[in-house]
C-alpha positions as a LaTeX table, in Angstrom:
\begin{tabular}{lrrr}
\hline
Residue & $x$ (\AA) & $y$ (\AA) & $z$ (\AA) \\
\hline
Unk1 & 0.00 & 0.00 & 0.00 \\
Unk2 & 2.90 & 2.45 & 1.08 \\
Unk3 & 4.61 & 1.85 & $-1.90$ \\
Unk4 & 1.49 & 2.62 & $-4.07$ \\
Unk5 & 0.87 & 5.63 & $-2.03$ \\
Unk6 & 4.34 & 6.82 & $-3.46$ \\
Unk7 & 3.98 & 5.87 & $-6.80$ \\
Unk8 & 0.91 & 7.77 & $-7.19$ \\
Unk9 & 2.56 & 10.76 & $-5.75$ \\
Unk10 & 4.95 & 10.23 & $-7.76$ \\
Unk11 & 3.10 & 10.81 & $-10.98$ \\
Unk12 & 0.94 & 13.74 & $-9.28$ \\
Unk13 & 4.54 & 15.56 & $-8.97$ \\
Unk14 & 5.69 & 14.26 & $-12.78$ \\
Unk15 & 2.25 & 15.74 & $-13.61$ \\
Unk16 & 2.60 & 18.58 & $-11.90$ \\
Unk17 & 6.21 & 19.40 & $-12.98$ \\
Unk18 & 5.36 & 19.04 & $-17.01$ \\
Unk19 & 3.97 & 22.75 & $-17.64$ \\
Unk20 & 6.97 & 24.45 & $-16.05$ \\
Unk21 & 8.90 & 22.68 & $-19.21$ \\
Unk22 & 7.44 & 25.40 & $-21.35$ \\
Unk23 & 10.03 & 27.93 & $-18.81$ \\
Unk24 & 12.65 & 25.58 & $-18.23$ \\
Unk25 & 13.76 & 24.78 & $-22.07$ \\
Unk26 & 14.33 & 28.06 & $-23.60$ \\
Unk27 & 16.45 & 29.16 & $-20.45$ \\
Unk28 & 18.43 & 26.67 & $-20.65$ \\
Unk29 & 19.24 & 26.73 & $-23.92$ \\
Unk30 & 19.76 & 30.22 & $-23.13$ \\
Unk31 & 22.09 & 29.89 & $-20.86$ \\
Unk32 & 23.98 & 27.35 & $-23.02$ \\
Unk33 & 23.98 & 29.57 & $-25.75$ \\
Unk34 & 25.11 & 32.78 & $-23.77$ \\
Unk35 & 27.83 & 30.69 & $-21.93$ \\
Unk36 & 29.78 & 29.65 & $-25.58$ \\
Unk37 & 29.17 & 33.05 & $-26.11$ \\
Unk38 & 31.07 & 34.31 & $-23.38$ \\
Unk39 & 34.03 & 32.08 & $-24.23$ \\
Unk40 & 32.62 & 29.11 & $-21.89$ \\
Unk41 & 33.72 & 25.51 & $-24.25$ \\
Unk42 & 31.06 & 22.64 & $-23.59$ \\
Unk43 & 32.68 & 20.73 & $-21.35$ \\
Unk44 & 32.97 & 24.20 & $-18.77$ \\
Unk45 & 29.38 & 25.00 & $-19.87$ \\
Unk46 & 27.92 & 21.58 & $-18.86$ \\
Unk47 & 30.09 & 21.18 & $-15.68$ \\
Unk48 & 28.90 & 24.89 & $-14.82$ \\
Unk49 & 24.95 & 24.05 & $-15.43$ \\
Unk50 & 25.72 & 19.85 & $-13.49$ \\
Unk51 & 27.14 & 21.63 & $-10.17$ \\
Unk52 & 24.75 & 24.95 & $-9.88$ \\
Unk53 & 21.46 & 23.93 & $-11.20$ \\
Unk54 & 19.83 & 27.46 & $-10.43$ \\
Unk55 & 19.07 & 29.35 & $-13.42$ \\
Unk56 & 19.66 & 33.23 & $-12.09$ \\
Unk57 & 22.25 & 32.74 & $-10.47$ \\
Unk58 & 24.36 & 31.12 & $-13.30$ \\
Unk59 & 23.31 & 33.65 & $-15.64$ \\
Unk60 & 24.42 & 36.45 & $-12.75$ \\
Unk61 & 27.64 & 34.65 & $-12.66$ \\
Unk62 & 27.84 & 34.48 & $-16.01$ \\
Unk63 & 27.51 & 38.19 & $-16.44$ \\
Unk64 & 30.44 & 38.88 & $-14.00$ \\
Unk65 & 32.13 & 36.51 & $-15.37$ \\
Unk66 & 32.17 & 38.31 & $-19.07$ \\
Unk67 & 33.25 & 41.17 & $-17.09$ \\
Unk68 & 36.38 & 39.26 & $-15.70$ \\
Unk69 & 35.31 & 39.95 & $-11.98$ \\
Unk70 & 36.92 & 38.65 & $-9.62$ \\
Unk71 & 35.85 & 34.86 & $-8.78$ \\
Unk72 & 34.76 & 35.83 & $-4.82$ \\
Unk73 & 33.08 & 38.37 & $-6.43$ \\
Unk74 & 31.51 & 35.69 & $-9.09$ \\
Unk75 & 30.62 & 33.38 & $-5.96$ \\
Unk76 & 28.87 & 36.22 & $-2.83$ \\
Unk77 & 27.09 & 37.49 & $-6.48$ \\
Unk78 & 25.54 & 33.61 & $-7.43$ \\
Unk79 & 24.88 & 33.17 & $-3.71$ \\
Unk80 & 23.18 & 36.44 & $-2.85$ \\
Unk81 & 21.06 & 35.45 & $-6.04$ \\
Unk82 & 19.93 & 32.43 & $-4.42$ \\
Unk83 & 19.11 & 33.73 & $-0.54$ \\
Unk84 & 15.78 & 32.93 & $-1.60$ \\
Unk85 & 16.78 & 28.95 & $-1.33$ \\
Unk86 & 18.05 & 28.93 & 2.41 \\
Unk87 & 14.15 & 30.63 & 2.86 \\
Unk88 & 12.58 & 27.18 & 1.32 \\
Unk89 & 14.86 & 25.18 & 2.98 \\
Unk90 & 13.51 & 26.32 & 6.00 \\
Unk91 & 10.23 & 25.83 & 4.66 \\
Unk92 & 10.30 & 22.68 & 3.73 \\
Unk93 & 12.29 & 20.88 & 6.29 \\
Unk94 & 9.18 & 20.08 & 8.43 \\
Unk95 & 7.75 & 17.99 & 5.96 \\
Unk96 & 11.17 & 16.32 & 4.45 \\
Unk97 & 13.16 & 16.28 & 7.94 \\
Unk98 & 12.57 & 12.83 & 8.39 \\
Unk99 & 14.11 & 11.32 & 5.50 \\
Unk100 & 17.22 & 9.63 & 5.01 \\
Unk101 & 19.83 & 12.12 & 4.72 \\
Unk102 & 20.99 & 10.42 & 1.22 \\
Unk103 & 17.76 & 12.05 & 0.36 \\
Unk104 & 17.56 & 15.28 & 1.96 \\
Unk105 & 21.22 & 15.63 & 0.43 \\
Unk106 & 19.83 & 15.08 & $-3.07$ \\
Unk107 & 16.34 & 17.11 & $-2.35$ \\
Unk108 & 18.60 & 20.03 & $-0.97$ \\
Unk109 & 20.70 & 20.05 & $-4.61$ \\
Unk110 & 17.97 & 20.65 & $-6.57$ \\
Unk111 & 15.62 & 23.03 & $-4.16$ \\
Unk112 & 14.46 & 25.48 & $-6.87$ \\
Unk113 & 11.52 & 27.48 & $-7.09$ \\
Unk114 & 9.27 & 24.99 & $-8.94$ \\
Unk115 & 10.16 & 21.78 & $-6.52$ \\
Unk116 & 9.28 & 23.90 & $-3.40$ \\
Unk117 & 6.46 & 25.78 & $-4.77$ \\
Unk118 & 4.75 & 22.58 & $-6.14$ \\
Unk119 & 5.80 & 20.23 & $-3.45$ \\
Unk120 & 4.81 & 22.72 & $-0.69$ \\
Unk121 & 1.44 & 22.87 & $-1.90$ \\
Unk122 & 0.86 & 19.58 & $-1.88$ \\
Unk123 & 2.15 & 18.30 & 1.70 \\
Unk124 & $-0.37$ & 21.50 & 3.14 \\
Unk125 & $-3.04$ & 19.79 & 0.77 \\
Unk126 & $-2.37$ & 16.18 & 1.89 \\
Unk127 & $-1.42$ & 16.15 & 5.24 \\
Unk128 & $-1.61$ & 12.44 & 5.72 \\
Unk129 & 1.58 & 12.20 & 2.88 \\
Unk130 & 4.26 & 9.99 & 4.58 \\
Unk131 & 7.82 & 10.52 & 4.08 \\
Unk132 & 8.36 & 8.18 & 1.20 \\
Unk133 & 5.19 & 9.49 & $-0.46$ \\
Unk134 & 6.21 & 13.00 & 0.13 \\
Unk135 & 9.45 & 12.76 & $-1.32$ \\
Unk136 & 8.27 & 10.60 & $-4.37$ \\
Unk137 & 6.16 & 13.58 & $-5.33$ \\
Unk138 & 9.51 & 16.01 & $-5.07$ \\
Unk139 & 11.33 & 13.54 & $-7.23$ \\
Unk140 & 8.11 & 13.45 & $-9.85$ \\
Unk141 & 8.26 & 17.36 & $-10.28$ \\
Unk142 & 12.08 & 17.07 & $-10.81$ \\
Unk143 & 11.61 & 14.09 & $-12.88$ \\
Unk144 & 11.02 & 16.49 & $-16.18$ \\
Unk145 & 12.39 & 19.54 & $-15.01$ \\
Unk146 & 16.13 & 18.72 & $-14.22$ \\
Unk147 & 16.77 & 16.56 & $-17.28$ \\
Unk148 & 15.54 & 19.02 & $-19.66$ \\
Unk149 & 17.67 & 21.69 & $-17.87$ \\
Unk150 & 20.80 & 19.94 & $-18.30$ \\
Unk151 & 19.97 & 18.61 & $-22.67$ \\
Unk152 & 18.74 & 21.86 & $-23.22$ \\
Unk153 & 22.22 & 23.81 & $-22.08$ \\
Unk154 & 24.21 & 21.28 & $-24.05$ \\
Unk155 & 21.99 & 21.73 & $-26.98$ \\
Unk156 & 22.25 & 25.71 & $-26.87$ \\
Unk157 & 25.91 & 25.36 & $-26.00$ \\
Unk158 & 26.48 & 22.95 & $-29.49$ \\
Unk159 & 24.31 & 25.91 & $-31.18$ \\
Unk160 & 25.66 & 28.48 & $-29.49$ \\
Unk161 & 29.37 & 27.02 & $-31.06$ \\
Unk162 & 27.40 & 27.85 & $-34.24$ \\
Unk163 & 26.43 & 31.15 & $-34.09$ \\
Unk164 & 28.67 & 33.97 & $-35.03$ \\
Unk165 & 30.55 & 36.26 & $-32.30$ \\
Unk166 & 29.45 & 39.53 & $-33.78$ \\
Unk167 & 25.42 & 38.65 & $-33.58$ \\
Unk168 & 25.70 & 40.43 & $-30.32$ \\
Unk169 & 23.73 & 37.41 & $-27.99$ \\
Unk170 & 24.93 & 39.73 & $-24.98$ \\
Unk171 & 21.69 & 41.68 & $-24.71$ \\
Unk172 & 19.40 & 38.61 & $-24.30$ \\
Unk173 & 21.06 & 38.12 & $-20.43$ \\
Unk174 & 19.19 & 41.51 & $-19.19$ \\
Unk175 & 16.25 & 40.92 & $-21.20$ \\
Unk176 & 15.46 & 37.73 & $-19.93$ \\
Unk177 & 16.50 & 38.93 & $-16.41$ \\
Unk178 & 13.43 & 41.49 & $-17.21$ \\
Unk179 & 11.20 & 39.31 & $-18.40$ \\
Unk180 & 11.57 & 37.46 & $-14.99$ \\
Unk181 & 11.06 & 40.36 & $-13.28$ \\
Unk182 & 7.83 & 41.74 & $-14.40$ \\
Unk183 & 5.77 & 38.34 & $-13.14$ \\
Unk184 & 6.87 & 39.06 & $-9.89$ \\
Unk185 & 5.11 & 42.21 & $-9.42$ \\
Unk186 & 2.73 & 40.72 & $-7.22$ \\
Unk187 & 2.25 & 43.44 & $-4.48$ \\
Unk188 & 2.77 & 46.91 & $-3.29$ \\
Unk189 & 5.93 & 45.52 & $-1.37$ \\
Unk190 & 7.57 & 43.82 & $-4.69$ \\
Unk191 & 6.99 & 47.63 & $-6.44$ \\
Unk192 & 9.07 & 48.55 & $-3.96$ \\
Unk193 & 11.94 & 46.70 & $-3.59$ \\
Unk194 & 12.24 & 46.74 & $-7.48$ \\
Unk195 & 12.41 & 50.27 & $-7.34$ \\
Unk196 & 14.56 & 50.86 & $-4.95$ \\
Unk197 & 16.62 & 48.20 & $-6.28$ \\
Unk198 & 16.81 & 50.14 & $-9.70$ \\
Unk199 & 17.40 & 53.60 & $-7.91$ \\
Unk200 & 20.54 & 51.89 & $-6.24$ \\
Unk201 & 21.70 & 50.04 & $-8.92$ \\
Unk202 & 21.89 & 53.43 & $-11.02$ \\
Unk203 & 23.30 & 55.38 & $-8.24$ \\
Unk204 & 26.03 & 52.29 & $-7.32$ \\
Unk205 & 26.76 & 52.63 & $-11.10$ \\
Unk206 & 30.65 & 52.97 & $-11.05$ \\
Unk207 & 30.98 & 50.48 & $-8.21$ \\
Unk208 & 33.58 & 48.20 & $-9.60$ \\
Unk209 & 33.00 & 44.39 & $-10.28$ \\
Unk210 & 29.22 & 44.86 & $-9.90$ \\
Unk211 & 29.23 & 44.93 & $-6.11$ \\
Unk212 & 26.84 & 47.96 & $-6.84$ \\
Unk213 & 24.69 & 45.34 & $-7.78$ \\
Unk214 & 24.45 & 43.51 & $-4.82$ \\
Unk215 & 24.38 & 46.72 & $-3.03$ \\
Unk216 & 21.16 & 47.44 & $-4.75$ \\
Unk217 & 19.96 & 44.01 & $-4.45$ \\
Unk218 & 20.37 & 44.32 & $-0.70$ \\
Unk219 & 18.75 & 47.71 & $-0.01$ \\
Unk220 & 15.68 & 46.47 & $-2.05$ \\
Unk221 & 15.25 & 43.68 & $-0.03$ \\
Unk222 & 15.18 & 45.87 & 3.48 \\
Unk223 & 13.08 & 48.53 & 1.30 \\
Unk224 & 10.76 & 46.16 & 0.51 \\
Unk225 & 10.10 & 44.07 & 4.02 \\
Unk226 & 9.73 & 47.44 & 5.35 \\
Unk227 & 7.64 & 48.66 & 3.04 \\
Unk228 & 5.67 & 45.32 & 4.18 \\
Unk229 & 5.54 & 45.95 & 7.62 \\
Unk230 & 3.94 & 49.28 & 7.18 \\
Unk231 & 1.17 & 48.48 & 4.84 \\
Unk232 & 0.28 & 45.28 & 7.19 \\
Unk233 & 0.24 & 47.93 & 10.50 \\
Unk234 & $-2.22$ & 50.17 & 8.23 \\
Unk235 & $-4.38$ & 47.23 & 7.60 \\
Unk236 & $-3.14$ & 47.31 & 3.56 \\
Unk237 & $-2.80$ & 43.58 & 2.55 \\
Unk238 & $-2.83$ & 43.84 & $-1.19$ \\
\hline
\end{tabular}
């Protein structure tokens, strides 16, 4: 029975995970495509994508990267990018603590957003999920996601190998950094932080190695949780 419990949420998660292919495949081949660009061969390019599996903050990295920062610089960039995770991992814990750590060491790699978004929503919908069942469902959603991430950045490194140097590819990194931006403007708070964020970011300007950047990043984050707090004390919740 246990083991048919898990199967089933197994294929609820592979179900689940399917749509977000329609995100996943372009960006990756994206990212395979910039990287080559950037002077990345395919063997860096695939190792790259096979140890980081986070979208934004390769592509920050990348970025820096083209702009020969300095690699700590590369690194507190990537992780600041992905403070967001250490957030779901707290999240998530009270429903995956329990596993075997083999598990929770391979459920920790690949915490992105879709996993924890998809898998969150589930355990709060079925409560009665057991361990096994519970992680069968996180492997389902990853089951279509992760190996399309890593064929499609192989296949738009091989045609990135292809395409000319002086197309100019460099100008599709911010524009699909804005195009995942504009979703996110959910609530007053998000307005914001992305504001403030792009007031900073122009004023930290001539920063060197991009740490304006993370400057920015950081003062919309505090700009927006406060903005948060004082739209929840004047009773403003949208």
């Amino acid at each position: 029975m246990a083991r048919m419990s898990a199967m089933s949420s197994f294929w609820r998660g592979f179900s689940g995970g399917l749509p977000f292919l329609l995100v996943v495949t372009p960006f990756a081949a994206l990212f395979g495509v910039l990287a080559t660009e950037a002077g990345l061969n395919l063997t860096q390019v695939m190792v790259f994508s096979l140890a980081t599996f986070a979208g934004a903050a390769q592509f920050a990295a990348l970025q820096l990267m083209q702009e020969n920062a300095p690699t700590l610089i590369v690194l507190a960039s990537a992780l600041a990018v992905n403070l967001r995770v250490a957030m779901y991992s707290a999240a998530i814990t009270p429903y995956l603590g329990e596993a075997p750590l083999w598990q929770r060491a391979l459920a920790a790699f690949f915490l992105v957003d879709q996993p924890f978004a998809l898998s969150t929503l589930e355990y709060e919908k079925r409560p009665e999920l057991s361990i096994p069942a519970r992680m069968a469902f996180y492997a389902g959603v990853l089951t279509p996601i992760a190996p399309a991430w890593y064929l499609c950045t192989y296949l738009g490194a091989v045609a990135g190998n292809a395409i000319p140097s002086g197309i100019g590819l460099d100008m599709a990194l911010p524009l699909t950094f804005i195009a995942m931006l504009g979703p996110m403007m959910r609530t007053v708070a998000h307005v914001v932080a992305a504001l403030t964020g792009i007031i900073l970011a122009i004023l930290f300007v001539s920063v060197p190695h991009n740490l304006g950047l993370i400057l920015a990043g950081m003062g919309g984050m505090m700009a927006g949780a406060q903005a948060e707090l004082i739209l929840k004390r004047r009773g403003y919740h949208g």
